[in-house]
N, C-alpha and C positions, 0 to 999 in steps of 0.2 A: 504494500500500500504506500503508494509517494506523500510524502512527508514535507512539512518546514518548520525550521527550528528559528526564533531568536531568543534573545537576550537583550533586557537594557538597562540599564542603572539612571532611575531617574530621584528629581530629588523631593518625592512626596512617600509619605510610610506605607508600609507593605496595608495597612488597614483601609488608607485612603482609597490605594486600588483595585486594593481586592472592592470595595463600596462601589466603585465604579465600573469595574467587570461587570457585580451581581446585578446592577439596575438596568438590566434588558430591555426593561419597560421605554425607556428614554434612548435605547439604540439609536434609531428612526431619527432624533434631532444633530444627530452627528456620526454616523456609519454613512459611507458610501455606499449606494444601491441599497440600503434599506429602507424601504418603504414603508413598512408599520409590524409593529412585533403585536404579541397577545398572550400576554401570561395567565396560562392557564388554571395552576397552583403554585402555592409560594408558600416556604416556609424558612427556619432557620439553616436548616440543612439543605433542602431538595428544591427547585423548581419545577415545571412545564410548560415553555415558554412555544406558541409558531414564532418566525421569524417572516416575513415578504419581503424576497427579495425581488429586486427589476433592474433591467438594463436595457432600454430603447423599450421595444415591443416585449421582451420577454421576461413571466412573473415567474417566480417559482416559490413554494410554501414550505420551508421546513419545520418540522417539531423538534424541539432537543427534550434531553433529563440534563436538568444542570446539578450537579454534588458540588455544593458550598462545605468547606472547611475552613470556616473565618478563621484567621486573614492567612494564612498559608497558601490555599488551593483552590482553586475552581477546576470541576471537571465537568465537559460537554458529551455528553453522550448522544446521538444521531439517533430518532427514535424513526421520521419518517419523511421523505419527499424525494424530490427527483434522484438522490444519485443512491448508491449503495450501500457507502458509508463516509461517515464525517466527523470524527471526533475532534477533538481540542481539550489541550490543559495547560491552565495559567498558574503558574508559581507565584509567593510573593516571598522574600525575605528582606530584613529590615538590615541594614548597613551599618557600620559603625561608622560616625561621623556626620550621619541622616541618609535623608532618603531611603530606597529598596532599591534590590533588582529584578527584576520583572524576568520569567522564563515561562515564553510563549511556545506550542507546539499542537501543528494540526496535521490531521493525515486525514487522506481523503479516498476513496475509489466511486467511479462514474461506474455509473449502470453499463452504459454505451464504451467497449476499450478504444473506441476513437475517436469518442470524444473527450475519451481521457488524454488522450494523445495533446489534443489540441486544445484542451483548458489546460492543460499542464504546463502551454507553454507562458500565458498569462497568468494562472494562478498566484507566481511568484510575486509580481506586481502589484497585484490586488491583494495579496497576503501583508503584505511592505506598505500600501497603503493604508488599511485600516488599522494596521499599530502607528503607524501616524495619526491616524486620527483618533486613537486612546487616548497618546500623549498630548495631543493637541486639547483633548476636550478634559485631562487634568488640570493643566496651566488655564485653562477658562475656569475650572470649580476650585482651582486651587492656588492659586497664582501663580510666579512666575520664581525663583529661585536662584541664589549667584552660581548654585550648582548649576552645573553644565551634562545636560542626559548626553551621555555618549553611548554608540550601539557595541556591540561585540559579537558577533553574529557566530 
């Protein structure tokens, strides 16, 4: 199953992020291509979130199980939609000095092997894009810091 890994050290606490991982609900006002999420249950531990996604003319509907382990872990689990499978898991740990480092990783398999082929080749881009837009949308809830987020990929 193809895979992408990052890493980042940025300069808000492993708890800030992990806050902002779990609020699904609020995707939609800063994810790229998503169009509207809908949490289906929610608790301290577990979610049920669909997600809508779109790009030009095409929508597609995912469900996850999200596994919260505040503020350590989030785990996505792929429950249902177009491709096969879809996992993701976000690390947090907290720094000495401040901040966390964040360790992102998603794996995925298409229904279709050619159009795995050929999402595979943008994937990466669009994986690199919305951890920019995490980061992006902490420094809006969180401000902006003299730390400096660097990647280490």
């Amino acid at each position: 199953m193809p895979g992408i890994s990052e890493t980042r050290r940025l300069p808000y606490s492993a708890d800030q992020m992990f806050a902002l991982v779990a609020d699904v609900a609020r995707y939609g006002e800063f994810l790229p291509w998503v169009v509207a999420t809908r949490v289906k249950s929610d608790s301290e531990t577990e979610m049920v979130a669909d997600m809508l996604v779109g790009f030009k003319a095409l929508r597609e509907k995912f469900t996850s199980r999200v596994v919260k382990e505040r503020p350590r872990r989030i785990k996505v689990h792929y429950v249902d939609g177009p491709m096969r499978d879809l996992d993701n898991v976000w690390e947090f740990r907290d720094v000495e000095g401040g901040g966390c480092e964040v360790d992102f990783h998603v794996s995925f398999t298409f229904r279709n092997a050619m159009f795995e082929r050929l999402a595979g080749q943008y994937f990466d881009r669009a994986f690199r894009k919305m951890v920019g837009a995490f980061e992006e949308r902490a420094e809006q809830l969180y401000g902006s810091s003299s730390s400096s987020a660097t990647s280490a990929a």
